[in-house]
N, C-alpha and C positions, 0 to 999 in steps of 0.2 A: 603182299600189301605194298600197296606206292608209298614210300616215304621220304620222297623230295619234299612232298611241301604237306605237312601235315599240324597240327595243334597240339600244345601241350598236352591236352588230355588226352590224344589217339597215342602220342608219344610214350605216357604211362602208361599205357594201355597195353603196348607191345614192349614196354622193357622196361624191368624192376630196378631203381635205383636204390641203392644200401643207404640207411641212414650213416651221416657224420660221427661216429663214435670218436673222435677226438673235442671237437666243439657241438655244443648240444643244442645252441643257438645258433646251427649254420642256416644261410638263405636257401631260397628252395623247399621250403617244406622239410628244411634240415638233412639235406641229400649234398650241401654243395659243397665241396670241401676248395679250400681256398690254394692262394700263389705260390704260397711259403712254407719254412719251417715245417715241422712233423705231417702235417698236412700234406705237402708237397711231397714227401718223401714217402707216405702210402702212398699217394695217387701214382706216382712213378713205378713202384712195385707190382703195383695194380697192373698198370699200362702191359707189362711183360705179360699178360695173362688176357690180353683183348677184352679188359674187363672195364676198362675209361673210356669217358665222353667227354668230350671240350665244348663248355659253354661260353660263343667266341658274337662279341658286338662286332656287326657287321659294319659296311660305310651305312651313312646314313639314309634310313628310309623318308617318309612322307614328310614335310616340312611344310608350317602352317604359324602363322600369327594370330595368335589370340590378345585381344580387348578386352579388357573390363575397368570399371571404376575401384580405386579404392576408398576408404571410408571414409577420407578427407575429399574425395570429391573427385580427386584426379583420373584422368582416362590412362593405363596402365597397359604398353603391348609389349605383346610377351611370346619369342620366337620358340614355338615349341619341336623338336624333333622325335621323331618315334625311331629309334635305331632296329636296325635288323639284328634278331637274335637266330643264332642256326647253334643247333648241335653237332659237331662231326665226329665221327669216333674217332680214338686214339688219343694221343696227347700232344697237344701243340702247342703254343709257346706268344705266337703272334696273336693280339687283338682278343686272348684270350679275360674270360671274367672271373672261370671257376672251373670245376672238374665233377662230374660224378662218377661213380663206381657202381657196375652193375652187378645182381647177387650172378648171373654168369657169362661166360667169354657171349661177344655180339660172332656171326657166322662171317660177316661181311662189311669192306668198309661202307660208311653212308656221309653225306651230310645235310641236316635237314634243316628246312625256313622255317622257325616257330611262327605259329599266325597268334 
């Protein structure tokens, strides 16, 4: 399977991420476990085990200005950006969002363009 540039959903498709059992309300579909504190300290464990993925904002993608009125009447532009999200395995540090933990070790390192 090519997984440079594939979709979140081919991406669950080909690897199981473990729910967050420390926060029960993590992002992600409660898979994300965050920077810090206990959180941080499984994922690091984890890492030792090829069992992490680094959910890392990329520079920025498409950039576009949107227009619209507000309810007062005003014309309102509003510079919007779409940021590049990739997953790469292992655990990194830089530019990173989040981490997930997969239920087993990945064979090989990857990193992939979410679309």
């Amino acid at each position: 399977m090519d997984i440079e540039n594939i979709t979140e959903e081919e991406f669950d498709n080909y690897f199981k991420r473990e729910k967050n059992h420390i926060d029960k309300n993590a992002s992600f579909d409660g898979c994300m476990y965050e920077t810090y504190g206990e959180e941080l300290a499984y994922v690091f464990e984890m890492s030792k085990k090829n069992r992490v993925v680094t959910i890392i904002e990329g520079d920025h993608g498409d950039e576009y200005v949107e227009t619209y009125i507000n309810p007062m009447g005003v014309e309102i532009k509003e510079m919007i950006s779409n940021a590049n999200l990739y997953y790469a395995s292992g655990f990194h540090s830089i530019n990173r969002l989040g981490y997930f933990v997969l239920d087993k070790p990945y064979q090989y390192e990857f990193e992939v363009k979410v679309d």
